[in-house]
Steps between C-alpha positions, in 0.01 A plus 500: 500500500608144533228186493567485862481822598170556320396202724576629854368878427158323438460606139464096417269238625629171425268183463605164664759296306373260293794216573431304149680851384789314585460145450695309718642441826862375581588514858260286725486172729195337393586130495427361841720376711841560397598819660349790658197550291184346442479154739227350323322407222176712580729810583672486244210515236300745673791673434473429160159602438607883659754528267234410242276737635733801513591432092772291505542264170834318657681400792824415522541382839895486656572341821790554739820278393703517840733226590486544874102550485369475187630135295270533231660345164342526163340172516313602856345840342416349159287185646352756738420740173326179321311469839347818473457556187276169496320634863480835300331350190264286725399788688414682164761759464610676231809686594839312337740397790862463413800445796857576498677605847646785735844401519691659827831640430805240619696254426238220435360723228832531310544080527119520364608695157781248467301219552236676259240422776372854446094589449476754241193694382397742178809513317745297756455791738575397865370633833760527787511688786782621816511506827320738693699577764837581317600523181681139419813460323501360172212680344701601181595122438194323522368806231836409346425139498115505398582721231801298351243178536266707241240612778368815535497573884194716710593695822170395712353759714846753469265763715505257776917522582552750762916508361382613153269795640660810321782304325398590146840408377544145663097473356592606146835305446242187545309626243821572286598137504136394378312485821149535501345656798130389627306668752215371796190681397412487859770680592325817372283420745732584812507091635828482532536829651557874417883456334374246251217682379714829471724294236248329324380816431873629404545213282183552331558833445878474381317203223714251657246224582488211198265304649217460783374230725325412762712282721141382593562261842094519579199644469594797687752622210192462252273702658778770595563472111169624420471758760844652262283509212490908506802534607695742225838354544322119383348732212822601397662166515210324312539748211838422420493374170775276532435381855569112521217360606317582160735283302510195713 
């Protein structure tokens, strides 16, 4: 009987993740101000202090890039890191905050790897993500690009694109040209509706996921976090040995 099925028949009982299992965070919006996250300083270290709570040794927080919404440059999110890192410090935290960036997929992110204006994390990995609403064009030769430019690109949320639901193939050629896949924890938790948590689920299962964040906006995706902690799927994720997160 697999882990999983052992799980739902009831023969298992698991205990509430211990988050520090992992070690850090990569996807969230923590420095105030600068997209659609945290909008101040007070927010954004409560936020801090949950992610403390619930384990967590690191953040590496990783907001939007969007030309026609988001203008953040490197020199934006890095003075807002030192800013928070010094409100963090005076506030007595522990937890090590690090920044990078969520890159959108289009053509300002391509003139971004040629300018080498590019936010990297871990081992020069970079977060990007698509379009919701259709797949865009192009996908192939920003990897392309990135890749060439000796980054090591990260799919964010892939359980979240309603034109990759079921495509296996179009999911695993990414991963054949050295994408790594990460996956919303809280979409376990049925947010962003029934179809997302069926393939986070699929992914999980088929050992696609490399990574996990929170894509943590507010308080609201903490908490929800927590309320996961049983969950089997996050059990099975968290005992990947090679899972991301534990390396970074």
């Amino acid at each position: 009987m697999s882990f999983l099925s052992r799980i739902f028949s009831g023969k298992s009982k698991l205990p509430p993740i211990d988050f520090s299992l992992i070690g850090a965070d990569m996807h969230s919006h923590l420095i105030p101000g600068i997209d659609d996250g945290a909008k101040t300083m007070e927010e954004s270290l409560a936020m801090l202090h949950r992610f403390q709570e619930l384990g967590f040794k690191k953040v590496i927080t990783t907001p939007h890039v969007m030309i026609d919404f988001y203008k953040n440059t490197p020199e934006i999110i890095l003075g807002g890191l030192e800013n928070l890192r010094t409100a963090a410090k005076e506030a007595g935290l522990a937890i090590q905050i690090e920044a990078a960036a969520e890159y959108y997929q289009d053509s300002h992110l391509k003139e971004l790897i040629k300018q080498e204006r590019i936010l990297n994390f871990g081992q020069k990995h970079v977060l990007f993500e698509l379009s919701f609403n259709d797949e865009p064009p192009g996908v192939k030769e920003t990897i392309f690009e990135l890749t060439i430019a000796g980054y090591k690109p990260i799919l964010a949320h892939v359980e979240r694109y309603p034109f990759y639901y079921g495509q296996w193939d179009k999911i695993d050629d990414y991963r054949t040209r050295g994408v790594l896949l990460q996956l919303n924890i809280n979409s376990l938790s049925g947010q962003y509706g029934p179809p997302v948590k069926k393939m986070a689920e699929q992914l999980i299962e088929r050992g696609w996921i490399d990574v996990i964040g929170s894509d943590c906006h507010h308080m609201g995706h903490l908490e929800m976090m927590d309320s996961l902690r049983k969950n089997p799927y996050l059990h099975k994720i968290v005992s990947k040995p090679d899972l991301l997160n534990k390396m970074l």
